[in-house]
C-alpha positions as CSV (number, residue, x, y, z in Angstrom):
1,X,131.4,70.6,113.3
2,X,129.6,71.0,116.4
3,X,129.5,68.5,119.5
4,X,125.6,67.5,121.5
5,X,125.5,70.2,124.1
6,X,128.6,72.3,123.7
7,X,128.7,75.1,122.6
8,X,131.6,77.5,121.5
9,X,132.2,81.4,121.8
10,X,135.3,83.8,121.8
11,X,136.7,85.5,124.9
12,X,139.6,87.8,126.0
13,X,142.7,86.4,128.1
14,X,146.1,87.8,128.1
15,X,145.8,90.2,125.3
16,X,144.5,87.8,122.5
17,X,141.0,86.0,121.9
18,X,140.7,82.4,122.9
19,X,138.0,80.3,121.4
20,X,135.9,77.8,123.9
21,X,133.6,75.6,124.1
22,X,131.9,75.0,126.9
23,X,129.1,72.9,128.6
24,X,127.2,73.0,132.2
25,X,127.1,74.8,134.9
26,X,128.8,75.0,138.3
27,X,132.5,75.1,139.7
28,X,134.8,75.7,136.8
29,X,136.7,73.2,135.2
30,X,139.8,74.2,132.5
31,X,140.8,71.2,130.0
32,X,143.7,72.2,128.1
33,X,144.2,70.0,125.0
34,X,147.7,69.0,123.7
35,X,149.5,68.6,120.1
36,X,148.1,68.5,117.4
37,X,144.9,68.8,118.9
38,X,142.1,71.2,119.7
39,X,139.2,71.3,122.1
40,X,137.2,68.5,120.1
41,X,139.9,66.1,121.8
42,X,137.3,66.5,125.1
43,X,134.4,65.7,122.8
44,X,133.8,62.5,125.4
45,X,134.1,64.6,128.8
46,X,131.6,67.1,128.3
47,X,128.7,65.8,128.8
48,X,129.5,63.8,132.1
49,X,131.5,66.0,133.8
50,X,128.7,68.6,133.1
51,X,126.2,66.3,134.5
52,X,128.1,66.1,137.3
53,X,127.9,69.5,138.5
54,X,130.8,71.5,136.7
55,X,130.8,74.2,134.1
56,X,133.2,72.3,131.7
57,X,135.3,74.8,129.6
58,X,137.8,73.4,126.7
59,X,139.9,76.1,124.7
60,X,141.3,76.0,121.9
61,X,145.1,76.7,123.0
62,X,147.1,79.2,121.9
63,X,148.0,79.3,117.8
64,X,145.2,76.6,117.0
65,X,141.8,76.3,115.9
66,X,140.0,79.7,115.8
67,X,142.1,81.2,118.7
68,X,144.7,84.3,118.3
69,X,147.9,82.9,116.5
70,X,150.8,85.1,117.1
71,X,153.8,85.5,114.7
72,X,156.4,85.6,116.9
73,X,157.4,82.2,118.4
74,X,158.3,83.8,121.6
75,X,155.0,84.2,122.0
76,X,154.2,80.3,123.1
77,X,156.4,79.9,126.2
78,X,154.6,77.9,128.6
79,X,154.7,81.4,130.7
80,X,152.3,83.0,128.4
81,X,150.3,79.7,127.9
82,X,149.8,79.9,131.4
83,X,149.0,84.0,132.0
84,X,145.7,82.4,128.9
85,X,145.1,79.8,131.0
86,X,144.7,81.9,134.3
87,X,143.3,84.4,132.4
88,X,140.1,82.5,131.3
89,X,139.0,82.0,135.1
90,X,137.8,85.8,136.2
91,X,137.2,86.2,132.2
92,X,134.8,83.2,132.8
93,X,133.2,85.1,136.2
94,X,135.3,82.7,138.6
95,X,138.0,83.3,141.3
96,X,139.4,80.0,140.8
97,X,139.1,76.8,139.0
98,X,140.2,73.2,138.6
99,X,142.8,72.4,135.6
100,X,143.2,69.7,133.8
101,X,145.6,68.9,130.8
102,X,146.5,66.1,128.3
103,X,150.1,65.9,126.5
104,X,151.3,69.6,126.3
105,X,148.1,70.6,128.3
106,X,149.5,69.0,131.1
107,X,152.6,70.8,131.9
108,X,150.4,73.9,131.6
109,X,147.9,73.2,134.3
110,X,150.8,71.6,136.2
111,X,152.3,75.0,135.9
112,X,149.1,77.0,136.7
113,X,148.9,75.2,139.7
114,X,152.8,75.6,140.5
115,X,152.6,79.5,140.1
116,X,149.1,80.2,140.9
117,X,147.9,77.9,144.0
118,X,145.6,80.6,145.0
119,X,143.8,80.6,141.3
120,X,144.1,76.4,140.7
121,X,142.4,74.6,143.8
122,X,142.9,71.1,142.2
123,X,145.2,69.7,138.8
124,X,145.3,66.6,136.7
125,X,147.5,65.7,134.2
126,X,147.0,63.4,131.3
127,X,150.0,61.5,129.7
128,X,152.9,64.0,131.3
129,X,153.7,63.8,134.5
130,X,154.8,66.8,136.8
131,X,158.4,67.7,136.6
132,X,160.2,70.6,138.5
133,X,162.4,72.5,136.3
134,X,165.4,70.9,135.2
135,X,168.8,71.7,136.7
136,X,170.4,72.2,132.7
137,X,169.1,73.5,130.1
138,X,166.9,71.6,128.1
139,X,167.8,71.4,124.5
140,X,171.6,71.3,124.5
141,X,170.7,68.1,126.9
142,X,168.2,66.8,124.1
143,X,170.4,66.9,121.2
144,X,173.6,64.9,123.4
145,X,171.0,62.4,123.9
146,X,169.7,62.1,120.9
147,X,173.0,62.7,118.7
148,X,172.4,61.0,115.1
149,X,169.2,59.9,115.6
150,X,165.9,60.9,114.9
151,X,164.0,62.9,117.3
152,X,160.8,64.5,116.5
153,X,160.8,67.4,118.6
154,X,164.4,68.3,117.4
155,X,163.1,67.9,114.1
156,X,160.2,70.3,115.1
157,X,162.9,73.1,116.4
158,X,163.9,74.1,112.8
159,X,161.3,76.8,111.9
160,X,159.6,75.6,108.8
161,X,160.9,72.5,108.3
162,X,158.2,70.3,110.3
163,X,155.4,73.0,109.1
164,X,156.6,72.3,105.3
165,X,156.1,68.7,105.7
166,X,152.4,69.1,107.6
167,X,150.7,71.5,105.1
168,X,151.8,69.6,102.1
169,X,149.1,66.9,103.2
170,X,147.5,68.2,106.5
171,X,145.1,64.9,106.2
172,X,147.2,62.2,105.6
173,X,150.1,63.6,108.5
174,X,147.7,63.7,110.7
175,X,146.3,60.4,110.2
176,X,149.5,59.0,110.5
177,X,150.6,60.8,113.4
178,X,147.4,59.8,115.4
179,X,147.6,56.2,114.6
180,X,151.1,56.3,115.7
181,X,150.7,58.1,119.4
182,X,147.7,55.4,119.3
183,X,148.5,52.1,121.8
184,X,147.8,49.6,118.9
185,X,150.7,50.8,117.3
186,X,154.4,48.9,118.3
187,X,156.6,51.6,118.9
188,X,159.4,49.3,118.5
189,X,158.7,47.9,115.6
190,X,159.0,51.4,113.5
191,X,161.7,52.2,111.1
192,X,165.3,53.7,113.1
193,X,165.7,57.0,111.4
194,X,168.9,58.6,110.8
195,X,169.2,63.1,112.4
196,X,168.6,64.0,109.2
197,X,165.1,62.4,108.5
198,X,161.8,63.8,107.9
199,X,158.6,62.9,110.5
200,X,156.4,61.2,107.9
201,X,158.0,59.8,104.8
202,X,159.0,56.7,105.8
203,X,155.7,55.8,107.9
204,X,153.4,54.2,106.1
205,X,149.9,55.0,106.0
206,X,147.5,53.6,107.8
207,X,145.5,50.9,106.8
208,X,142.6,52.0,108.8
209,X,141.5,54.1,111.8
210,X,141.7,52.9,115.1
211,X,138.4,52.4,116.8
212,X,138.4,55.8,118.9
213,X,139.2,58.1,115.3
214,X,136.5,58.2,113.3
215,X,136.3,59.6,109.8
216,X,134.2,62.6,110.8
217,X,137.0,62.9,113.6
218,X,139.6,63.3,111.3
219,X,138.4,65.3,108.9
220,X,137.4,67.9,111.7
221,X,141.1,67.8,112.9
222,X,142.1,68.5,109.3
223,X,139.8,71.6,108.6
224,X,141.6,72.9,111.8
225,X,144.8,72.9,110.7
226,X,144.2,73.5,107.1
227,X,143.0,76.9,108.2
228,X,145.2,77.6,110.9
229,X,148.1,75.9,109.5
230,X,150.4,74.5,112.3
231,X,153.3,76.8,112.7
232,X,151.9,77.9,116.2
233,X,151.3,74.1,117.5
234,X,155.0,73.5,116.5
235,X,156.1,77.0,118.5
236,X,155.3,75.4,122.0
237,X,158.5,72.9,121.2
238,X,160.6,75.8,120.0
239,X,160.2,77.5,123.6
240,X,162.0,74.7,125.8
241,X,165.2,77.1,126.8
242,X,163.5,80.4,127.0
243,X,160.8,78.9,129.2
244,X,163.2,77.6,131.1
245,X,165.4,80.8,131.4
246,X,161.7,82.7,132.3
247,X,161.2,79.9,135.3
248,X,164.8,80.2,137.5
249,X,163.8,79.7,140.6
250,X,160.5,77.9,140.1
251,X,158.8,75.7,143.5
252,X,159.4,72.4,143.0
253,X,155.9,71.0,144.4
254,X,152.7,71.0,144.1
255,X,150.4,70.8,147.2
256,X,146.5,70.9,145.2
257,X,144.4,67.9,145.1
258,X,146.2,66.3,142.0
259,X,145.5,63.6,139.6
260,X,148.1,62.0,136.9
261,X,146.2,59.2,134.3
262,X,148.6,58.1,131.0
263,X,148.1,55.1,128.6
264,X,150.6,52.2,129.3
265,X,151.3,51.7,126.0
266,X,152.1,55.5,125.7
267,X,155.8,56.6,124.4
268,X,156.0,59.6,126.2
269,X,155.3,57.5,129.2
270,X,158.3,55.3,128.0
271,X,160.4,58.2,128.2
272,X,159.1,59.7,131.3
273,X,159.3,56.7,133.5
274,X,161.6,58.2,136.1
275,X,160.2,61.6,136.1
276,X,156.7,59.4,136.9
277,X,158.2,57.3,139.4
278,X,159.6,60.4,141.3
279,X,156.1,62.5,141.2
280,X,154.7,61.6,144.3
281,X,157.6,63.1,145.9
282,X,157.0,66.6,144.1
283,X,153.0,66.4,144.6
284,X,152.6,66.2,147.7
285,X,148.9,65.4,147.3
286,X,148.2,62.9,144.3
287,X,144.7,61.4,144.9
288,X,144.7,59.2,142.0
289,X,148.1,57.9,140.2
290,X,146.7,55.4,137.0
291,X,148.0,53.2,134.0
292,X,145.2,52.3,131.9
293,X,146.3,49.2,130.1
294,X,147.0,48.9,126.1
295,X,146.1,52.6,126.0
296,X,148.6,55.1,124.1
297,X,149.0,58.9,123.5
298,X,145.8,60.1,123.1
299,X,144.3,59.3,126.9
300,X,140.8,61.1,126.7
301,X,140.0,59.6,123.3
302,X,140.9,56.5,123.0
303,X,140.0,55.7,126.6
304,X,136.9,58.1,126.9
305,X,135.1,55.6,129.9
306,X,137.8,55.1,132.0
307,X,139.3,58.5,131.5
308,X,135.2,59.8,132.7
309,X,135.4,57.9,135.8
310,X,139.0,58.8,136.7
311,X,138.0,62.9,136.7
312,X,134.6,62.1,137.9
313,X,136.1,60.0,141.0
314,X,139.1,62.9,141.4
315,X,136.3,65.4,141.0
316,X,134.5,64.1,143.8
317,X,137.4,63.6,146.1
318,X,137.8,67.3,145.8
319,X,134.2,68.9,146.2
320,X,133.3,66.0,148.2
């Protein structure tokens, strides 16, 4: 499926080929997409933020869509992410670049602009805030806070487990999983389900899409991961320790141009509260800090106008 004015090629970064699409021309722009997503999920920001000036450039992240995939689930720590991420900018004929993520994009150019100040000269993160790097290590933390309950991203830990579930109806998860990160959707109102639950079974499905999802939308996610299959998507939760082992000693601000925009109605907001309260006192320069009302998970799409004006207003704050 192709997108009006995008167009999508193959390039080397950090030893593997990265699929992008890309639209304009002018100072780079980077937008990293999140899980389970792919570069379509920017299908709304091309066109303006290329008609603003800006070469846009969207990759497919590592282990989805019709980038590299490697085996080995050390491969997706957010260290490597980022060595792709910087690696697209000289790849792409630029010395530096402006970053901006959604879900676990975000921590990425958060991180690209953490380690590599010289390389990001502005950062914006969509539905995760910045944090610095813990002071324990992460998963031993997650499981004592989650003990007996459900958690999805212990439940993704287990390799094959979550990928089992997926592929046996790549469609119908993903429908259910998109409506559920949606801000229509009652988080409170779900099912409580026990440690030993599965992501899916219990939800049902949805009666119909949500005005931002199309059909066409969906089944374009689907061909994604029905040929790529998702076991590199689920990797990046697999990595929480060892990317936190590979960052001792990490800065703890951020002194770019920055931007943060999340859905109020989104959960990982809900569980990030503090760390978004606390933000402005690890970057040092946030331009634009925004809720957009009765807006959930999936920022870019569901919001697509106001999410346009927030980078096109950042973006001009920046070049001016």
């Amino acid at each position: 499926m192709s997108w009006p004015g995008v167009v999508q090629r193959r390039i080397a970064s950090n030893g593997i080929q990265m699929n992008i699409a890309e639209a304009g021309r002018g100072p780079l722009v980077l937008l990293l997409h999140g899980f389970p997503e792919s570069w379509y999920s920017w299908r709304h920001q091309f066109a303006p933020i290329a008609a603003a000036g800006y070469h846009v450039v969207a990759p497919d992240m590592r282990g989805y869509g019709r980038t590299d995939k490697p085996h080995e689930i050390e491969a997706y720590t957010q260290v490597e992410v980022v060595k792709d991420t910087i690696g697209l900018i000289p790849a792409l004929g630029y010395e530096q670049a402006i970053v901006i993520g959604h879900d676990w994009g975000a921590p990425t150019a958060w991180a690209t602009a953490l380690f590599h100040p010289d390389k990001v000269r502005a950062v914006g993160g969509l539905s995760v805030p910045f944090m610095p790097r813990s002071p324990v290590q992460p998963m031993p933390m997650m499981r004592e806070m989650f003990k007996g309950q459900f958690f999805y991203q212990l439940y993704f830990f287990e390799p094959g487990v979550a990928e089992a579930e997926f592929e046996s109806d790549i469609r119908m998860c993903l429908k259910k999983f998109l409506v559920l990160g949606g801000g229509e959707t009652d988080l409170t109102a779900l099912p409580v389900k026990g440690e030993h639950d599965d992501m899916f079974s219990s939800l049902p499905e949805p009666n119909a899409l949500p005005k931002w999802l199309t059909e066409a939308d969906l089944d374009f996610f689907t061909a994604e991961f029905e040929r790529s299959g998702m076991r590199g998507p689920l990797n990046y939760y697999r990595n929480h320790d060892l990317t936190w082992k590979l960052t001792e000693g990490a800065p703890t601000e951020i002194h770019q141009p920055a931007m943060f925009l999340a859905g109020a109605n989104d959960g990982v907001v809900a569980m990030a509260a503090p760390a978004i309260q606390m933000m402005p006192h690890f970057v040092k320069d946030l331009r634009i800090n925004r809720m957009l009302p009765g807006i959930g998970l999936w920022t870019q799409q569901e919001a697509p106008k106001e999410t346009n004006a927030a980078i096109l207003e950042f973006l001009k704050m920046v070049d001016g």
